[in-house]
NUFITI-208325 format. One record per residue (C-alpha): residue in one letter; x, y, z. Coordinates in steps of 0.2 Angstrom, whole numbers, padded with zeros to 4 digits, always signed. Layout:
! residues N
AXYZ
...
***
This chain:
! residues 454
X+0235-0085+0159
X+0220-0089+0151
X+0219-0079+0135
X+0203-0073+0122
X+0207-0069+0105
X+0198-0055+0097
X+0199-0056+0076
X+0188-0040+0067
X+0189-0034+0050
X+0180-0018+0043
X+0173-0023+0026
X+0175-0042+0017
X+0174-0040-0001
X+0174-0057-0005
X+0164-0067+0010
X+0183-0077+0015
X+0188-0070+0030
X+0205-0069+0024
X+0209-0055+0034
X+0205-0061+0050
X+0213-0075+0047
X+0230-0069+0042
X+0225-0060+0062
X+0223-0077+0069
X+0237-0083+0062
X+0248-0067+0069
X+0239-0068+0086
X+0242-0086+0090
X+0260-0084+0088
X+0260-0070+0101
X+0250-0082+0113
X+0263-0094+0109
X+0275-0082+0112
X+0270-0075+0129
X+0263-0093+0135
X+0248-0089+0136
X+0232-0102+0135
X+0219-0097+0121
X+0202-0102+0131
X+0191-0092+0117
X+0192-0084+0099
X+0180-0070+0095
X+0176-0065+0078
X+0166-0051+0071
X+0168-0051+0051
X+0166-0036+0040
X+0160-0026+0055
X+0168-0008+0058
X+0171-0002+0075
X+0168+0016+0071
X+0152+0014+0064
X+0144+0010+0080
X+0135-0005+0074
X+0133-0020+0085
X+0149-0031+0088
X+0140-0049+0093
X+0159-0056+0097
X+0165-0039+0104
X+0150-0039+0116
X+0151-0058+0121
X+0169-0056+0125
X+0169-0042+0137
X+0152-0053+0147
X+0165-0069+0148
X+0177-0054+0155
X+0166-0048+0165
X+0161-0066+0171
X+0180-0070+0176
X+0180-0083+0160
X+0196-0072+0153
X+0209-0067+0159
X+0219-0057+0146
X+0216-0052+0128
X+0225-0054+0112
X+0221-0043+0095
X+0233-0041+0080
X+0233-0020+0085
X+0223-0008+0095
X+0210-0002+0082
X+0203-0020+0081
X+0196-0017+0099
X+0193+0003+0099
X+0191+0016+0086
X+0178+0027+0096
X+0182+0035+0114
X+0166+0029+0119
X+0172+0009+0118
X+0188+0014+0125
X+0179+0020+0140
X+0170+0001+0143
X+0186-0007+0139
X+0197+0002+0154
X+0181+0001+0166
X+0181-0019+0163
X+0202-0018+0162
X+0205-0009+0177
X+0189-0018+0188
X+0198-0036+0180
X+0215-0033+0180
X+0211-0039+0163
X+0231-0038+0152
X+0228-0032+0132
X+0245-0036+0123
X+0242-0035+0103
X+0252-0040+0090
X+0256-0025+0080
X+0259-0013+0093
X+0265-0022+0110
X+0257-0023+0125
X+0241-0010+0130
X+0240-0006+0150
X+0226-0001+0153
X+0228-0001+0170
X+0239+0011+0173
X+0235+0031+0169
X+0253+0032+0156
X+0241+0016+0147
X+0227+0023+0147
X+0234+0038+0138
X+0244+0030+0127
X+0226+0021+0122
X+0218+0037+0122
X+0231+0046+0108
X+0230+0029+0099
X+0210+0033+0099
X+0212+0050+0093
X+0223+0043+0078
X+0210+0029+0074
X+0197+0039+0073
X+0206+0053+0061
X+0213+0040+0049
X+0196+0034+0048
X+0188+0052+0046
X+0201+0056+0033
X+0198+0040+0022
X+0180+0042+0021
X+0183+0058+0015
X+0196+0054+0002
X+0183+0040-0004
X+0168+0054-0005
X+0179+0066-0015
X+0186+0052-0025
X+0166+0047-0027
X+0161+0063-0032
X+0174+0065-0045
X+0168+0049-0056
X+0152+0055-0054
X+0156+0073-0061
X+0165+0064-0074
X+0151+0055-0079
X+0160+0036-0077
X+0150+0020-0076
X+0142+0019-0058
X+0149+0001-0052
X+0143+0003-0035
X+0127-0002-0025
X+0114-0016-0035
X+0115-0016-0052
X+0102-0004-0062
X+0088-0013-0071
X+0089-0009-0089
X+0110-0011-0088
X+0124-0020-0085
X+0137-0017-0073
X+0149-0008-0086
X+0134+0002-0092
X+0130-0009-0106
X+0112-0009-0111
X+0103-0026-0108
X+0091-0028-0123
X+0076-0036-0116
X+0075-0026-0099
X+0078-0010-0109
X+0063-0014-0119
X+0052-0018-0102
X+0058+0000-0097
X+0050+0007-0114
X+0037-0001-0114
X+0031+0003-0096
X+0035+0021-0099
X+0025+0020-0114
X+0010+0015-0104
X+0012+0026-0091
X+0014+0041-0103
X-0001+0034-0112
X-0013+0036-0098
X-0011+0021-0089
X-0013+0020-0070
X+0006+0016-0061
X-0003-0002-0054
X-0011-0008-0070
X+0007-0005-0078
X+0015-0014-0065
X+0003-0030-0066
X+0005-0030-0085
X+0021-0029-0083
X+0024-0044-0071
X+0010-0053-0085
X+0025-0052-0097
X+0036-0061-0085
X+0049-0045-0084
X+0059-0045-0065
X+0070-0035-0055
X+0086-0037-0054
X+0085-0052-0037
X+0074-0059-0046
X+0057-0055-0040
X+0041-0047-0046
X+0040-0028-0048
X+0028-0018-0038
X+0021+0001-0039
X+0036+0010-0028
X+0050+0000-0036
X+0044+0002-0054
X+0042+0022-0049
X+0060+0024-0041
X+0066+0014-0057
X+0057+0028-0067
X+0063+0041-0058
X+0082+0038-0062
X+0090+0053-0072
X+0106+0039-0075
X+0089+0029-0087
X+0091+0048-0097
X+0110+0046-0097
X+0112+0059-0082
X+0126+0055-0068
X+0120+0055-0049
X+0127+0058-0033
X+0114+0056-0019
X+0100+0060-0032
X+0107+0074-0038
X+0111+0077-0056
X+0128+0080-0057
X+0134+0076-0073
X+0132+0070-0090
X+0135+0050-0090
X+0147+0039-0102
X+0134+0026-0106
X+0119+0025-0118
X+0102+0034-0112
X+0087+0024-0114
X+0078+0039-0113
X+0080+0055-0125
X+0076+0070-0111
X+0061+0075-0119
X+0053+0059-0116
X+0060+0057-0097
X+0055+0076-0093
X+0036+0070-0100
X+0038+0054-0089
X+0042+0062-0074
X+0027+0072-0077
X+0015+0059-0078
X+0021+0051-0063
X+0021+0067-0055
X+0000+0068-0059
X-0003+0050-0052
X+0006+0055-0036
X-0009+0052-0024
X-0023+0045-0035
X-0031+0031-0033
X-0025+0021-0051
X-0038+0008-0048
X-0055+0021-0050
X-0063+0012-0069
X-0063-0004-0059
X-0071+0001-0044
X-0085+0010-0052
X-0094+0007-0068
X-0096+0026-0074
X-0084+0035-0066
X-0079+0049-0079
X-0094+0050-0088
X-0107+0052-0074
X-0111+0069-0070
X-0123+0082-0059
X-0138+0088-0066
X-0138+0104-0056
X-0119+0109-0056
X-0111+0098-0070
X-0099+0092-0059
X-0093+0074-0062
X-0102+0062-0050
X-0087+0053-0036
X-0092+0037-0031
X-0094+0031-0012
X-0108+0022+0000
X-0121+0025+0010
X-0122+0020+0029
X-0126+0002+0030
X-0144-0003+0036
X-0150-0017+0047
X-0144-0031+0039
X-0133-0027+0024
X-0114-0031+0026
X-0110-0016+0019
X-0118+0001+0011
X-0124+0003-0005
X-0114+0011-0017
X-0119+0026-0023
X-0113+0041-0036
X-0114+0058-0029
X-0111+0076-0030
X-0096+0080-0019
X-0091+0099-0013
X-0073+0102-0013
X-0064+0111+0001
X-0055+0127-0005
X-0065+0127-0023
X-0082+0132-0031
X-0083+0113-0038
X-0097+0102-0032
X-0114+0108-0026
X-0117+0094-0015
X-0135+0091-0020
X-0136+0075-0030
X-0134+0058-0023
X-0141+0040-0032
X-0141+0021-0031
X-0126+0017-0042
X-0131+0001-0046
X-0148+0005-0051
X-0140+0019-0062
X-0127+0005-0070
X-0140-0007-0074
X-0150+0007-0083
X-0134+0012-0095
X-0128-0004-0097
X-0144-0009-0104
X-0143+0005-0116
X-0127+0000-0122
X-0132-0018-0126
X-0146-0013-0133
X-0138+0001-0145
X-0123-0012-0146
X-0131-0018-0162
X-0137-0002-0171
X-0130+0000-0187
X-0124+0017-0183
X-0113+0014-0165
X-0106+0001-0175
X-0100+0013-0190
X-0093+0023-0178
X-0086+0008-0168
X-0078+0001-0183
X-0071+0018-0189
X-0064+0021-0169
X-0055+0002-0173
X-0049+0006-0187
X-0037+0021-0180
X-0038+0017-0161
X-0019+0010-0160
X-0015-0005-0152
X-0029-0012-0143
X-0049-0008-0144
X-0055+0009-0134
X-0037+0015-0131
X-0043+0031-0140
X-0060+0035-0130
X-0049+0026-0113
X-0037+0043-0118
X-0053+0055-0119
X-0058+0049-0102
X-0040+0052-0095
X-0038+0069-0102
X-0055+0073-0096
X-0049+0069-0079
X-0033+0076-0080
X-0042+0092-0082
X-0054+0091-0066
X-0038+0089-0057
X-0032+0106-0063
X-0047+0113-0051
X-0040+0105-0033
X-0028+0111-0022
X-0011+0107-0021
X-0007+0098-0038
X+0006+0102-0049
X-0002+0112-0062
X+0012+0112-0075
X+0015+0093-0073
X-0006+0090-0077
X-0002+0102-0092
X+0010+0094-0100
X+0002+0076-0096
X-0014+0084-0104
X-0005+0089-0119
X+0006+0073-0120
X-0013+0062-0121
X-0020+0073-0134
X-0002+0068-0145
X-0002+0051-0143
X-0021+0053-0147
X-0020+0060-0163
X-0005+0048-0166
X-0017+0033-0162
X-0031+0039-0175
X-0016+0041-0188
X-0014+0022-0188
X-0024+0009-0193
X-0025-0007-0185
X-0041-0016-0180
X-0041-0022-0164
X-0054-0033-0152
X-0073-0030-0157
X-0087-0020-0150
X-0100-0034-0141
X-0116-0036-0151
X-0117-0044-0167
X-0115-0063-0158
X-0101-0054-0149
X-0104-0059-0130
X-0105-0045-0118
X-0089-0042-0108
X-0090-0049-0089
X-0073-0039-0086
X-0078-0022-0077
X-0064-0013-0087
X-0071-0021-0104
X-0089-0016-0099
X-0085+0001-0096
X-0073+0003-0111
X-0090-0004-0123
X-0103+0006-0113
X-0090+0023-0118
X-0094+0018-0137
X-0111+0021-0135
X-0112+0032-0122
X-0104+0052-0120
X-0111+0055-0105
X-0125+0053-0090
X-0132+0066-0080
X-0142+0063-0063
X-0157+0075-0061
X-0162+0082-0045
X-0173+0067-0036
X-0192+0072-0032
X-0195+0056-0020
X-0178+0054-0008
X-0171+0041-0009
X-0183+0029-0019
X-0175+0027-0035
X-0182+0036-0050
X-0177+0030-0069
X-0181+0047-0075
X-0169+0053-0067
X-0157+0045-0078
X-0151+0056-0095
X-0141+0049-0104
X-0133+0059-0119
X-0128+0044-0134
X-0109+0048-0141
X-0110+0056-0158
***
């Protein structure tokens, strides 16, 4: 009689395959036993049969059945082979069509060939399947209950931030701060997460952070101290919080404004904040025009956009944004040396926290935070409190008194940085307004107001 072997265990903790071996072992005494020949040993290895996943050994067995390779099978008991009615029903189509004989270890022989068999192997089924049933709802109520408790989450990877008995790890905690801080500061979600891979911090496998991992990592109430189950809050956790609640609620909200934004807008566009309409006073959106005969792409442009669903936005301005940006840059370098602009610079410096234009980078952001309030859809309460958590950490910044990177000017080269160009054009400038054009599209430099800071 030639004879396959089939060896499956549910879950392997440790990567061994202790437990089908101790089957092997158990099912090649029974071979021996009955004299039988083992032709073929299947294994499928941490693989559960009620899951429904793919058995690669299961399924190559029953084709080397099929094929008239086999013709008996040997398993330590009948839940290796079935747990589900669904592969009880294969295995006694390929039995009965083969004559194929089952004889386990455990529980004897299994006929399938006969009805008494099959019914036996039904009941056995039946029994499988509400063992299992029953034990994974022990291990969901036992679940629950540590998480209610508040006790350590051991399960799934490791938090970033904590080690696996929810000790805090020092130098990851301070990555988490110090991301939260820029994010509650103003700074775009993308810019955070380059910085932060600039300062060499990684995930837990070791690899770089990107925008939807570092938001997820944000998002954690266990980062607050706060026990989850599915993502739901459902207790108060036994480890440290890196986070008080206040700061967490405020960091949720921040997050929650930057849902959907584009966080890469001051690099794209030189004056994007600060350029407005001359009919409306509705800040200028940046964008291109059709592409002509021989260009690679459209111009860019800055124009007056109307808003579905709200009064913002006449629609009637439209301008060569690179003309526009050469005129205020211009300015800027020219006023960059003025004795005033840099009084005022220097005095900014002198309270603008920890690197030059964090204050007037915070203006910009607030003012942006409040044209959101005016679109449809955005969480208004969220923008609020984002709006008020800017103007705190503003005033905080002109309460210190550090000096920071100097304004160009003064033998100071001009910044080639777009960023940097923008943050020094913002110490001169308060804002630009785009008349109403008399000639089209030819550009006109009169068109161009701009209203010096201070």
């Amino acid at each position: 009689m030639r004879a396959a072997i089939y060896l499956r265990i549910s879950r392997d903790m440790t990567g061994e395959n202790l437990g089908v071996t101790r089957q092997l072992e158990d099912c090649q005494a029974l071979a021996k036993q009955l004299d039988w020949t083992v032709v073929e040993t299947y294994t499928d290895n941490d693989i559960s049969a009620s899951s429904g996943k793919m058995r690669p050994g299961y399924r190559r067995m029953m084709n080397d059945i099929r094929e008239g390779r086999v013709d008996s099978i040997i398993a330590w008991h009948p839940d290796r082979l079935y747990r589900r009615a669904i592969d009880l029903g294969e295995l006694v189509e390929v039995c009965k069509t083969h004559n194929t004989q089952i004889a386990t270890a455990r529980a004897g022989a299994v006929d399938l060939t006969t009805p008494t068999g099959r019914l036996v192997a039904g009941l056995l089924a039946q029994v499988a399947t509400y063992e299992g049933e029953a034990k994974s709802d022990r291990w969901k109520r036992s679940i629950r209950q540590r998480r209610e408790a508040g006790i350590v989450h051991t399960m799934g990877p490791r938090l970033y931030g904590y080690e696996r008995d929810g000790t805090i790890v020092p130098h990851e905690r301070e990555h988490i701060e110090w991301a939260a801080g820029q994010i509650l500061d103003g700074a775009a979600i993308i810019r955070t997460v380059r910085d932060l891979n600039a300062r060499g911090a990684r995930t837990t496998m070791g690899n770089e952070w990107n925008r939807a991992g570092l938001v997820k990592l944000l998002r954690n109430p266990r980062l607050a101290g706060m026990s989850t189950l599915n993502g739901d809050v459902v207790g108060v956790g036994s480890w440290s919080p890196i986070f008080d609640a206040e700061t967490f609620e405020g960091l949720q909200a921040a997050l929650s404004v930057r849902k959907g934004t584009v966080p890469s807008r001051p690099r794209v566009a030189l004056l994007l904040g600060l350029i407005k309409c001359g009919k409306c006073g509705t800040p200028l959106r940046s964008g291109r025009r059709t592409k002509k005969p021989g260009e690679t792409e459209g111009r860019r442009t800055y124009k007056c956009a109307t808003l579905p669903g709200t009064s913002e936005g006449c629609g009637g301005i439209l301008v060569d944004a690179v003309s526009v940006e050469e005129i205020v840059e211009g300015y800027a370098q020219a006023m960059a040396d003025d004795p005033k602009v840099r009084a005022y610079v220097d005095e900014l410096r002198a309270s603008s926290g920890e690197r030059a234009g964090e204050a007037l980078s915070l203006e910009a952001r607030i003012r942006e935070l409040e044209d959101q309030l005016g679109e449809p859809g955005v969480p208004v309460a969220a923008i609020l409190r984002a709006i008020d958590r800017s103007k705190e950490r503003l005033e905080e910044l002109r309460a210190e008194a550090v000096t920071s990177s100097p304004m160009p000017g003064g033998g100071v080269e001009w910044p080639t940085d777009l960023a940097r160009r923008a943050r020094a054009v913002r110490n001169v400038v308060a804002e630009v307004v785009i008349e109403p054009a008399e000639r089209g599209w030819v550009f006109d430099p009169d068109r161009v107001r701009i209203v010096p800071r201070g």
